[in-house]
N, C-alpha and C positions, 0 to 999 in steps of 0.2 A: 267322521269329521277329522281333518288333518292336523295335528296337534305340532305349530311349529315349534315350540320352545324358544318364542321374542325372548330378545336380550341374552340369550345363552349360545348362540350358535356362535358367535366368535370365539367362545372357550372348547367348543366340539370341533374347530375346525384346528385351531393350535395346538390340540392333542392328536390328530390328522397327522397334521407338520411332523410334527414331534417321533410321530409314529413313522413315515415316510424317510425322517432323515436316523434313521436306526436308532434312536434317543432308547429305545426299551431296551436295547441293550443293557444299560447301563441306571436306568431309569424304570421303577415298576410305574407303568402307568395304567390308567383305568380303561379297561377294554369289555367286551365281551365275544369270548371266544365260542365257535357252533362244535361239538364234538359229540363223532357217535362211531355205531357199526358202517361197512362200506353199503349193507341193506337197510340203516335204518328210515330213511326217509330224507336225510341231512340235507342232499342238493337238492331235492326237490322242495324242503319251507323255504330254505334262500332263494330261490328262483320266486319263490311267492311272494317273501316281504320285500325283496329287489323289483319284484315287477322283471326281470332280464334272465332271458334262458341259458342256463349255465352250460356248461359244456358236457356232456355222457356218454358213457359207450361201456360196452360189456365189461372191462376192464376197470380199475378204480377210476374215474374221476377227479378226483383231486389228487395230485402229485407234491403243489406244498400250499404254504397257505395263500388264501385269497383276500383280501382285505375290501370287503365292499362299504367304500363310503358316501352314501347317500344324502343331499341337501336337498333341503322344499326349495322350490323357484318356478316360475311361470312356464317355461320352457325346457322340453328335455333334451338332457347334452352330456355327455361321460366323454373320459379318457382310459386311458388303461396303459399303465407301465409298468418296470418293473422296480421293486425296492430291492436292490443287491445286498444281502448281509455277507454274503463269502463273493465277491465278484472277481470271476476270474482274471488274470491279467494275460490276456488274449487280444489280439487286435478287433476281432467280430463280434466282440461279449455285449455292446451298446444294443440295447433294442429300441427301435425306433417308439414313439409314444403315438397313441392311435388316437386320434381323435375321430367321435362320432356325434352323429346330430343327427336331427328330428328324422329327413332324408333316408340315413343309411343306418338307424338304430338296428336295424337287426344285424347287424355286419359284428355287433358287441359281445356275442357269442364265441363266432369267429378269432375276434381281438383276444379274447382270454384265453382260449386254447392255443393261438400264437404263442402269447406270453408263456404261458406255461411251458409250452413243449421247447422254448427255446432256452428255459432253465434247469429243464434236466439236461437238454443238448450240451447245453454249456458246462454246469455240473459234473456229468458224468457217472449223476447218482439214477437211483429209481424214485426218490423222493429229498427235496433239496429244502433249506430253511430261508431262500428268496422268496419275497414276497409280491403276487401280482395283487399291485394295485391299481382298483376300478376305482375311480368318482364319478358318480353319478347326479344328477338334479335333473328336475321335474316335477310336478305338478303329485303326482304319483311317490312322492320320498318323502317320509319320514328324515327329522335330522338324524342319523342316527349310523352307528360304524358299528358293522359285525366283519368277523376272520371268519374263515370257512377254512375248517384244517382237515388233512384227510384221515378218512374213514379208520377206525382201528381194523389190521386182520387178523388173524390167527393162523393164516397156512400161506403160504407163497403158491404163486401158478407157473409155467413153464414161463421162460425167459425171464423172469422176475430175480432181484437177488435177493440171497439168503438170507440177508438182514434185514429186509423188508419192515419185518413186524416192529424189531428196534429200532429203527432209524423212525415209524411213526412214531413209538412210545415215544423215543428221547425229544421228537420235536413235541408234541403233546405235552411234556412236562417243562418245558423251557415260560409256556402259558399257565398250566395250571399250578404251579407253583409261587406264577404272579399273585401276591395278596389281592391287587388291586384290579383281576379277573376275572366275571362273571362266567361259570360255567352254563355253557346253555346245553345240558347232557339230552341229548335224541334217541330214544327208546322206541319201539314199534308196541303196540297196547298188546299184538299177540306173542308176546318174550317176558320171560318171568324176571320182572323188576328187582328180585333180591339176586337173580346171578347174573343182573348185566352189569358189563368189565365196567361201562364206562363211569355206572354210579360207583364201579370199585374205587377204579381211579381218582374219584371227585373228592370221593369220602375219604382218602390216603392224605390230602390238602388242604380239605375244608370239612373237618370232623364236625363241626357245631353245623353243617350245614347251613350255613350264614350266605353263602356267594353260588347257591347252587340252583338252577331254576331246572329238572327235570321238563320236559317236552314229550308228550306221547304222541304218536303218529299212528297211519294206519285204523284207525277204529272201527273202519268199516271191515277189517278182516280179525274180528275177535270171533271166535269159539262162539257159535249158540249157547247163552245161558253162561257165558264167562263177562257179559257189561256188567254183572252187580259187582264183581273182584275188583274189573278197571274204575270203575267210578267211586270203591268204596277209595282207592290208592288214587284217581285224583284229587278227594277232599280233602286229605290227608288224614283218613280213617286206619289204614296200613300200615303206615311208616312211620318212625320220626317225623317230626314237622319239618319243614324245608323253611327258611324264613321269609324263600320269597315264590314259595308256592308252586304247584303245579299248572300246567297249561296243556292243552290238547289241539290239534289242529289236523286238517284232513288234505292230504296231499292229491293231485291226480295217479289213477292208478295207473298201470302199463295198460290197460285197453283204453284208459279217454288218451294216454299217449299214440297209442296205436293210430286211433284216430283223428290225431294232431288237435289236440282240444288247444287253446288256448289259457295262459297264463289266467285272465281276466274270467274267464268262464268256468274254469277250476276252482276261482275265486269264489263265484255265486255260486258253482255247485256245494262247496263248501258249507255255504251260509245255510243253502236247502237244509246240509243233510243235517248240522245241526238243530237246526229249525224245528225238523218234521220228524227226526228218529229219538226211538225212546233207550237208553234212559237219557239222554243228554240235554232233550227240552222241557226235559221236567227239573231240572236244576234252574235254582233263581238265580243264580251266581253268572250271566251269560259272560262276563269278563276272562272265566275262565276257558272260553272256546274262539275258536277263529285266527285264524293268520293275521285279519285285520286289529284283531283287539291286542293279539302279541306282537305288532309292530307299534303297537301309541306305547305300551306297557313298556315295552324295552327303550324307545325313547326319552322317557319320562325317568327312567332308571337309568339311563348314559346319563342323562344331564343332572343327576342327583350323584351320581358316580364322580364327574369332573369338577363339580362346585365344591363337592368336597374334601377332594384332594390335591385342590388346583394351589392352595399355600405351599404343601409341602413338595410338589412338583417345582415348583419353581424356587424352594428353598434348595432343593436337591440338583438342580440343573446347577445354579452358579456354586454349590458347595463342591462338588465332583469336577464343576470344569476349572474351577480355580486349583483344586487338588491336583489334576490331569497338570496343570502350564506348571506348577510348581514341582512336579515331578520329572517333567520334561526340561525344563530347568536343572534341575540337581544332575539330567543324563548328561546334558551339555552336548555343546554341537558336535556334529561326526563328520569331518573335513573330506573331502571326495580326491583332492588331490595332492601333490607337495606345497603347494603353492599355498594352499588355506593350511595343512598341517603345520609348515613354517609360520603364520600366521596365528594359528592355534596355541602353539608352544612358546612364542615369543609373548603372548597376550599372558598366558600362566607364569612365565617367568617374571613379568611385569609386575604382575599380581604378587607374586612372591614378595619382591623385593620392599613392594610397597606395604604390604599388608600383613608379613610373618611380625615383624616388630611390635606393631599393634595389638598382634592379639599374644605374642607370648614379651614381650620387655616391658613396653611402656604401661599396658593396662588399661588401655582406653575402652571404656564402658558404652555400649550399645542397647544392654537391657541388663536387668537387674534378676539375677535367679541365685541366691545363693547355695542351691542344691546341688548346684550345677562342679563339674571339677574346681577345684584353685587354677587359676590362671600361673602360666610358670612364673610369672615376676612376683606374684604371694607366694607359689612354692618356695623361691630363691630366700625370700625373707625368714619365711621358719626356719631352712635349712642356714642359713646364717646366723640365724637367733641361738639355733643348737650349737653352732661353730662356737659363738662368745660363750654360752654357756662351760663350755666343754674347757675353752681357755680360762675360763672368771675360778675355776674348780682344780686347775692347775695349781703343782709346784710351787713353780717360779712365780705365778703371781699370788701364792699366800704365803712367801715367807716367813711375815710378822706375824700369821695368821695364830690367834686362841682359839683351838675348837676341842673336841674331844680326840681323842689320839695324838696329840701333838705333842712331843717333846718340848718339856720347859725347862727354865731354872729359877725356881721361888725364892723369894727373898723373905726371912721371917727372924726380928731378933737378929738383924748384923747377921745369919749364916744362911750358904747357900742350900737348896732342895733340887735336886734332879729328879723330878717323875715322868710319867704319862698322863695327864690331863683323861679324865673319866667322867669328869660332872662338871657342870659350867651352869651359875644361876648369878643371874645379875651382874655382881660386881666381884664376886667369889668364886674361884675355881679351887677344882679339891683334885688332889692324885692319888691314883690309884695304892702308890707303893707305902703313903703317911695317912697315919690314924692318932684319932686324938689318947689320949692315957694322961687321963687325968684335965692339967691344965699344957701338958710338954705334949710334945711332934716325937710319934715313934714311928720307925721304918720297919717295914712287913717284909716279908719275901715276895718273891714275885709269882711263884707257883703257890699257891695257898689256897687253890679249889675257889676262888669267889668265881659266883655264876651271876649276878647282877646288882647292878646298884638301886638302891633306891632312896625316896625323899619322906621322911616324917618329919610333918612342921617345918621348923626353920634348919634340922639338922638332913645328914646325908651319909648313910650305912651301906658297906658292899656286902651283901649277902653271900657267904659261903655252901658250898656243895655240903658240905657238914650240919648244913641249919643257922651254925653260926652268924649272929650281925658284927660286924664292928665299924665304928662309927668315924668315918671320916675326916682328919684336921682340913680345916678351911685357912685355905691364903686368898690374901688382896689381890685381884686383878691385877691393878696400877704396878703390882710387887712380882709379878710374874713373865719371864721374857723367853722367848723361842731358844731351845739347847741351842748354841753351833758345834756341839762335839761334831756332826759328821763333817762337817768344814775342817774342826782340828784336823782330822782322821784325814781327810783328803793331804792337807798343809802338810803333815807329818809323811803320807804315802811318797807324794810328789817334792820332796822338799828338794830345791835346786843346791849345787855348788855355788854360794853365795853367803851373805853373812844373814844368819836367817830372824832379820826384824825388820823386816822390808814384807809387804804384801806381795805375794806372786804373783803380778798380772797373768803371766799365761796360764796359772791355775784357776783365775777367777773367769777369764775368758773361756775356760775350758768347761768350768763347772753352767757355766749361761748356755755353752753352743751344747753342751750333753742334754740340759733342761731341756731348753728349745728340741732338741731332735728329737727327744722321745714323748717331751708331751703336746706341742705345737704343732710338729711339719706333720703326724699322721691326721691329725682333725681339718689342717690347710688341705691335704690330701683327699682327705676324705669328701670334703665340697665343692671342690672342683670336681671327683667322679661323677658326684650326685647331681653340678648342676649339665656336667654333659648327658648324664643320663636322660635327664628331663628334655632338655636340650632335644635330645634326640627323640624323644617321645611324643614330644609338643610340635614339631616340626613333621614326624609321622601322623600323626592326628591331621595337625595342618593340610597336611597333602593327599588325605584321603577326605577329606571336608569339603576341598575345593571340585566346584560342581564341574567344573572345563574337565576335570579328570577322570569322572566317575565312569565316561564308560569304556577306559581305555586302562585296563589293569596292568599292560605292559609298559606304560608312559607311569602310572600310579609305583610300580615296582622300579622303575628306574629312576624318579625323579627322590622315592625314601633312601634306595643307594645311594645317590651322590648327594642327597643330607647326610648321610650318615657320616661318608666319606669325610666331607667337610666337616662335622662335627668332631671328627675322629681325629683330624690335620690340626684343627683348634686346640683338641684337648693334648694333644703333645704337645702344641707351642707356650701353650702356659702352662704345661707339667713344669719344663725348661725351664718358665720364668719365673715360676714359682719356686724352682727348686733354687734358680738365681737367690731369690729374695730370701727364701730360709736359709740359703748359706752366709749370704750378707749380715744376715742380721742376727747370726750367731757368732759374727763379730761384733762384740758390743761396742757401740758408739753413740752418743748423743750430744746434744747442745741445749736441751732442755733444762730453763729452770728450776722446773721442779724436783728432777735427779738429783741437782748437786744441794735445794733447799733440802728435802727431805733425808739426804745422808744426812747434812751437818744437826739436822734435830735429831736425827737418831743415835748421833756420837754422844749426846748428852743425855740423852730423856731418860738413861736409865738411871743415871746418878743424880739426874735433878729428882725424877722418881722416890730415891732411898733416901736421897736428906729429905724432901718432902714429908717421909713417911718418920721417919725419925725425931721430928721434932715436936716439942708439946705441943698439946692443941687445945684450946681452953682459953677461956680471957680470964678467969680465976689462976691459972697457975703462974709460980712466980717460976720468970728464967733464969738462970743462974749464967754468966758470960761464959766461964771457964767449962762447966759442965756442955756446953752448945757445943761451944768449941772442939770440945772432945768426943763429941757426937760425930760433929761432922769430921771429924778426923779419923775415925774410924771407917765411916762411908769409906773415905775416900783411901783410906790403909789397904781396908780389904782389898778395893779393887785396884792397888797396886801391890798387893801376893800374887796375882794373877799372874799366868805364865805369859811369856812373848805370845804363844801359841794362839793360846785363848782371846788376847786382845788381838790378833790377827784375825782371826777366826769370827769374833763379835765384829769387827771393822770392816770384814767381807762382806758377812752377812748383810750389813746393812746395804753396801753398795749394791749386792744381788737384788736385795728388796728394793731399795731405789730403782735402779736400773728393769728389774722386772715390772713395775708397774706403769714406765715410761713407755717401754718397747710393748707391755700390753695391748695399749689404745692404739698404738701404730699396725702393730701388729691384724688387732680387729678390725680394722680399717681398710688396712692393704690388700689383705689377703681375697677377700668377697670382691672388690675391684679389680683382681684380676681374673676370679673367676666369671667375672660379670659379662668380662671382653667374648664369653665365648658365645654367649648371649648374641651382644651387640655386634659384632663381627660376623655372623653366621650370614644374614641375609647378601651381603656384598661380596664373601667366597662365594655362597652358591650360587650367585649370580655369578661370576668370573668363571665359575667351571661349567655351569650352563651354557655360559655364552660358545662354549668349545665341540657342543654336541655337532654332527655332522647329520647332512642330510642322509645319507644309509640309517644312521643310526633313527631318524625321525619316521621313515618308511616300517622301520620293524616296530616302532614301541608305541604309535600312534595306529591302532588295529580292534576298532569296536568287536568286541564278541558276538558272534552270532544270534546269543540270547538278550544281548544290549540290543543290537540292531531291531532286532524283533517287539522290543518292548517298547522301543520308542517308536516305531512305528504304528505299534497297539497307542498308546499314549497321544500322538497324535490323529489316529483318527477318533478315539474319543475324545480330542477336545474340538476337533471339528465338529461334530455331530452334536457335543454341547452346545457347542457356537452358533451350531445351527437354529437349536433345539432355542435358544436365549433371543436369537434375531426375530423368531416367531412367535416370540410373545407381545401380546397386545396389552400396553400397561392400563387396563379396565381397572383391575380389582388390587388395589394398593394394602398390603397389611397394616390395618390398623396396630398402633404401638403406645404401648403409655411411657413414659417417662419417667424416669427414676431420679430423681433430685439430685443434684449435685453435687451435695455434702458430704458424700462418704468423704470425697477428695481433701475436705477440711477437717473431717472427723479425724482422719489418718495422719496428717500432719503433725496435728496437736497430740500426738502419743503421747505422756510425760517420761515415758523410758525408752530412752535413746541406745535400748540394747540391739536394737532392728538395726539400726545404722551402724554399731560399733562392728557386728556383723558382715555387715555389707563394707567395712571400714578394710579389714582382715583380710575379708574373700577378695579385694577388688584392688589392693595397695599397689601400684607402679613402684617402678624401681627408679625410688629417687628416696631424701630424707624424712622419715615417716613421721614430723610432725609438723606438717603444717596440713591443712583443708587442702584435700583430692577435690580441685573445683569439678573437676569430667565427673568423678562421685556425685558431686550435689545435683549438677545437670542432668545425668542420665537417671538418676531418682525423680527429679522432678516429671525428666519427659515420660519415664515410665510411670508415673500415677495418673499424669495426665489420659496419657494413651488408652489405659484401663480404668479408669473413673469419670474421666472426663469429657473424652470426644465419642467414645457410644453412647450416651444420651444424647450428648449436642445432635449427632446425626440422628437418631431417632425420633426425637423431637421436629426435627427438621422434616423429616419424613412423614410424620404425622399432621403436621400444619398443610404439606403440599397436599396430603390426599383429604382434608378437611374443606382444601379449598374449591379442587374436585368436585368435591360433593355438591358443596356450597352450590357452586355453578350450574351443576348437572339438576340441582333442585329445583332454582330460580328459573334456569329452561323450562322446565318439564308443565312449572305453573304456569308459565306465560301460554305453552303452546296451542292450548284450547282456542286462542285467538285468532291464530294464523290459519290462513286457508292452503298454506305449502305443507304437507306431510313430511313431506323430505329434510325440510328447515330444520330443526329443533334437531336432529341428529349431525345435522352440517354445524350447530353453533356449538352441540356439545363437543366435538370433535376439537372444531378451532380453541375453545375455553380450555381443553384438555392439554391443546399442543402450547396454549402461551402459559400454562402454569409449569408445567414441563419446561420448556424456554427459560423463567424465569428459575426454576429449581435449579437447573443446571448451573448457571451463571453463581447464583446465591451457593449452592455446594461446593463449587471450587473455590468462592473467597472465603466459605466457613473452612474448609480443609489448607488454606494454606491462611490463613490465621490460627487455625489450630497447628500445623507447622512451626509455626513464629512462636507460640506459646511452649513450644517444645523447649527454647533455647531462653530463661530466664534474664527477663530486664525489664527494671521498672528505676524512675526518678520519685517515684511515691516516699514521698516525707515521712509517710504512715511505716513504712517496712522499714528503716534506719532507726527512727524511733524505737519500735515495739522490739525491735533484736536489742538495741541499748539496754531498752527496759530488762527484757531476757536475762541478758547475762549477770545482771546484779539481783536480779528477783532472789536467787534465794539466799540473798542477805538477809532477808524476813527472817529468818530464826534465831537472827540477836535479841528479836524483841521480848524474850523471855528470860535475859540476863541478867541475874543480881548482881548490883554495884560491884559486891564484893568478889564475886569471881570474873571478873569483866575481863582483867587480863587472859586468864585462864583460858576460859571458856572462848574468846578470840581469837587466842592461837589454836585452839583445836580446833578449831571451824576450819580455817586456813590449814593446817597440818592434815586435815583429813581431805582437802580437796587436794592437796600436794598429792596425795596417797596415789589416787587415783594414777590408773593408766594416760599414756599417751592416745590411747585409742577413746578410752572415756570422755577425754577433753576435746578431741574433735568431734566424735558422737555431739554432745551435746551444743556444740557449737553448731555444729550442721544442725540439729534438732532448731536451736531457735531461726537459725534462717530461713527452715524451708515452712515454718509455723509461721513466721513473718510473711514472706513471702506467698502461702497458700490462698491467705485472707485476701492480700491484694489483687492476687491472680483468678482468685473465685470472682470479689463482684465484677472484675470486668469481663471476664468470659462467659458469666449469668447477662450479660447488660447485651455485649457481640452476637450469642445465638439468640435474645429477642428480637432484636434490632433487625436479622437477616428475618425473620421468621414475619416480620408485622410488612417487608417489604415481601 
């Protein structure tokens, strides 16, 4: 009885297709491949479960493989072509396609030894990996697709080549290494089953023997007294188990060929002999005998083979062909003449001009990976950050500065202290060279072995190499001011011919452009190398990224030259402008307020300072006028003992300090704006020098490589053959999909620690003032969670409703059709229900994909989102509510003092945090509302 396999043969004929248009190349699909000795029997079962006499002759037989694929149908009809995997490029290589019918079916013998012999013709080999394929149908077919591969040998014959044996092995293993390839291994019953090759080879592939079906042949020529061995080895009493069993079958011998027995009559003698001969009719098992039982069996096994591997077939078709166009893409196109070359290079220059900006100045964000490099315009920012650093640590800009090492002069009791500042706590600084004795300030030497300071309790002891402690005198902060001896020293070195109680301007200006050159122009220096460095690294990156270039390394090597060039032309022109602006600005000048406020407080603040400290302090103590008086006359005695010098020297000083901390902020300023130009200038040189290349020069550096040309060629014909492979699929069997809820998307919003984004804050910052909200930041966060949370379910969902509805339909048919007296019908309406759900899927997929588009780019008038941000930002006012009356001031200002703390980066973190929490919630219910809405239409 002929087993069609309803409802399955349009997935046996798509793996056909698939098979035909080379798709295994690249694609394991589910086959079953016939393999044996060139005497095992091999052509003669095919000829049997084909019903079609293959081709023979003393000589091997099969040259390469054969692919017979057989359909059930009413009437019998084959074609026979060939499937090229290596097709020469020859003018004569086409072989015509043969068609046969009812008429001239014996001609189909004929057809395939054409084929064949016009693919080794073409070839050149003794055995080729083109495949001739037969289709078959009739009355007589099984659905069912077997390869017929040649025979293994072991010795080559005269005219034969020496690689004969390899060239089968290599084509033999290109199948049996398919997972998803049923070996059907052909054995003759008189050949010792543990030393044939072919079970060697099976078992090298398929160790669990899982995909192996051994075939014995021949059984009429076993050994007198060897059927108990062959039959205990077909129960599987011998061997390991085979998982899918052993099978026997009885071919015509060379005398019913002799005789010209027929196909059909070889058939029934078959059936005799197992019938009548012993031990074979004494087995209950008759399944496992007859050509006819191992045609239903192998059928029944294709279509268990293809149902099951038909998801990941077609997962694996559009994963590889999408990877193939994507790859062919990154090779970029390969221009044939000047005319598309010019064409080619003006498109990439384009590209440049427009596009280098974007991904190294401005920072505009397209996906969110903070793994990913710093983009150069956050490089430019850290190395900036270091710049100010480097300046903030400067000289010139801590004149006035108390720290430790710092030269001062203490004020204690009316007389002056010169030390080295060692210890600094609070509002007390102590020097190294005074220790207390007693209640008085004594002065130590300066080499006296102390190896560190340290702190017990409220006092502070420098620890001697000796063991020794001695304990530190403490002065008043307020009472302590930067030496200007080395200012004296300078006054006195440079003293002009002049009356000398006048301030030297040219000593002070001298003393600023010395500061500036040794501690400002190398750090200004220094970030201009660094940002042409990047400059030029980001711009090489660039130009090896861009896909128009990839496969022309001489266009790739010229086009990193003449950045460099330009980056090189930039980096002198603002060395020059920079070195302009360091010289300029080591002539001091300003009109700033704050210069001439901050001297005038600093001519006084010391003397307001020492009367300050001078006077009683107590609302119990009684003043005395005369005694005040003579306080403060003393202040101010002392600091007229002072030499010219020294008030020159403190009068400088301050000016330097003024002036140093004016020219600071300009300085930090200026200096990253010019190096920024080399940034922002770069695209519009290399454009201007681009525009100069010549057509010789476009002929030499536009030159695909030989291995580019080859690749993309490989590339394109696997995505053909995908394409192909994807056009022949018949959308029957839709993967069902569940749905994953859509609230990760809100889960993730609502983070309460806005470290994620201060992150992405850092990685992602344009070159512009870093604090206000990066809106392209907030945008490309949203569209990236979207992207990844949001629109793979929408589509899957979608996908699941259409094949639900599928169903639905294909159901409702199938009840109705008991009724109808058309057979035909019920297939014709499931078709039609098939194409208008299809129809409408389509239509509905592209307005869900370009709504999910439009959701990419954030906007809503929702009252609900301005509200709940409003709320946001004051929410964590709530932790007044724990404030006692009596610390309320307190406790207030720390609230505020501690969110002052924070970073700039903090404060837009969390700013963005409440919007994109605001905004999640709005953007969730209606794009939960949008994919039901398409899904119920």
């Amino acid at each position: 009885m002929t087993m069609t396999m309803e409802g399955y043969e349009r997935y046996h004929q798509f793996v056909d297709r698939l098979t035909e248009n080379n798709v295994d190349e690249y694609i394991d699909l589910p086959m079953i491949a016939v393999m044996g000795d060139t005497s095992s029997g091999k052509s003669s079962l095919l000829s049997n479960i084909s019903l079609v006499e293959l081709p023979s002759a003393d000589v091997i037989t099969t040259r390469c493989p054969i692919m017979l694929k057989m359909h059930h149908d009413s009437v019998r009809s084959a074609c026979v072509k060939i499937s090229w995997k290596d097709k020469p490029d020859v003018a004569d290589a086409e072989f015509a396609e043969r068609k046969i019918e009812e008429e001239n079916w014996s001609s189909i013998t004929s057809a395939i030894a054409d084929a064949q012999a016009h693919i080794i013709k073409m070839s050149g080999k003794d055995v080729a990996r083109d495949i001739v394929s037969v289709d078959m149908r009739g009355p007589h077919c099984e659905n069912l697709t077997l390869i017929d591969l040649p025979g293994i040998v072991r010795a080559t014959g005269r005219g034969e080549s020496a690689s004969l044996a390899e060239d089968i092995q290599s084509l033999m293993s290109d199948f049996l290494t398919n997972p998803r390839c049923v070996i059907l291994a052909v054995l003759p019953c008189n050949v010792d089953f543990h030393n044939s090759q072919i079970i060697a080879e099976a078992r090298k592939v398929d160790r669990l023997t899982k995909r192996t079906i051994p075939v014995l042949t021949k059984p009429d020529l076993i050994d007198h007294g060897g059927e108990r061995s062959v039959k205990d080895l077909l129960l599987g009493a011998k061997t390991d188990s085979f998982d899918m069993g052993f099978h026997m079958v009885k071919g015509r011998g060379q005398a019913a060929l002799d005789r010209n027995q027929s196909i059909e009559e070889g058939l029934q003698d078959e059936d005799n002999f197992f019938t009548n001969t012993e031990p074979w009719r004494s087995i209950d098992n008759k399944n496992l005998f007859s050509t006819k039982n191992l045609r239903v069996k192998l059928a029944a096994l294709q279509m268990d083979l293809i149902q099951s591997s038909f998801k990941d077939i077609v997962s694996d078709l559009k994963s590889q062909r999408e990877e193939a166009l994507t790859d062919i893409q990154a090779l970029g196109h390969v221009p044939a003449n000047l005319a598309d070359k010019r064409t080619l290079f003006y498109s990439i220059k384009k590209e440049i001009l427009n596009t280098i900006n974007t991904k190294t100045l401005y920072g505009h964000i397209h996906y969110i990976d903070v793994h990913s490099e710093m983009r150069p315009s956050a490089k430019f920012h850290v190395a900036s950050k270091l710049f100010q650093d480097s300046l903030n640590s400067s000289k010139l800009a801590n004149i006035s500065d108390i720290s430790i090492g710092t030269k001062v002069i203490a004020v204690h009791n009316g007389k002056d202290f010169r030390g080295e500042i060692c210890y600094v706590s609070d509002n007390i600084v102590y020097l190294k060279e005074y220790v207390r004795n007693g209640a008085t300030c004594t002065r130590v030497g300066d080499n006296d072995g102390e190896v560190k300071i340290t702190q017990q309790g409220s006092r502070v002891y420098k620890q001697l190499s000796s063991g020794m402690k001695q304990e530190l005198f403490l002065f008043e902060r307020k009472l302590v001011h930067p030496d200007p001896k080395w200012i004296s020293d300078y006054i006195e070195h440079y003293r002009p011919y002049k009356l000398p109680i006048f301030i030297n301007t040219e000593l002070f200006e001298a003393i600023v452009a010395d500061l500036i050159k040794k501690d400002w122009a190398p750090p200004a220096m220094k970030l201009l190398d660094y940002t042409s460095e990047f400059m030029n690294s980001a711009a090489e990156d660039f130009i090896k990224d861009l896909n128009q270039t990839k496969p022309f390394p001489l266009l790739q090597t010229y086009l990193t030259n003449r950045s460099a060039e330009v980056v090189e032309f930039l980096t002198q022109e603002k060395q020059i402008h920079l070195r302009e602006y360091v010289a300029r600005d080591q002539v001091p000048y300003s009109q700033n307020h704050y210069l001439f406020e901050n001297v005038c407080k600093l001519k006084t603040q010391r003397l307001m300072e020492e009367v300050l400290a001078a006077l009683p302090v107590g609302t119990s103590v009684q003043i005395n006028p005369s005694s005040l008086a003579s306080t403060i006359k003393n202040v101010f005695q002392r600091n007229q003992n002072k030499s010219v010098d020294d008030h020159m020297a403190e009068e400088m000083m301050h000016a330097i300090d003024g002036y140093g901390k004016v020219a600071l902020k300009r300085f930090i300023d200026d200096v990253p704006m010019i190096c920024i130009e080399i940034m922002q200038m770069f695209a519009d040189k290399l454009d201007e020098i681009l525009s100069k290349t010549t057509d010789d020069e476009l002929e030499h550096i536009i030159k695909a490589s030989f291995n580019t040309v080859a690749k993309l060629n490989q590339l394109k014909q696997k995505a053909e053959r995908l394409g192909k492979g994807i056009d022949a699929l018949v959308c029957e069997l839709v993967i069902a999909l569940i749905i994953n809820e859509l609230y990760p998307f809100q889960r993730k919003l609502v983070r309460s620690d806005p470290q994620w984004i201060s992150e992405c804050i850092k990685h992602f910052h344009p070159n512009k003032l870093p604090v206000f909200i990066n809106t392209d930041l907030f945008e490309a966060i949203v569209a990236n969670l979207i992207k990844k949370d949001c629109a793979p379910p929408a589509m899957e969902f979608f996908d699941y409703t259409s094949t639900l509805m599928k169903d639905a339909a294909r159901g409702f048919i199938e009840e109705l059709k008991q009724t109808w007296s058309f057979p035909s019908f019920p297939s014709f309406l499931v078709n039609k229900s098939t194409e208008v759900v299809e129809d409408l899927t389509q239509g509905k997929r592209i307005q869900l994909e370009d709504d999910v588009t439009q959701e990419l780019t954030p906007y809503t008038k929702n009252h609900y989102l301005f509200e709940n941000v409003c709320k946001l930002k004051s929410q964590r006012g709530d932790s007044f509510i724990e404030i006692k009356p009596s610390d309320l001031a307190l406790t207030v200002k720390g609230v505020f003092q501690r969110n002052q703390e924070r970073s700039v980066y903090d404060h837009m973190a969390e700013d963005m945090l409440h919007v994109l929490s605001g905004y999640g919630k709005v953007a969730l219910k209606i794009f939960i509302d949008k994919v039901r809405t398409y899904d119920m239409h």
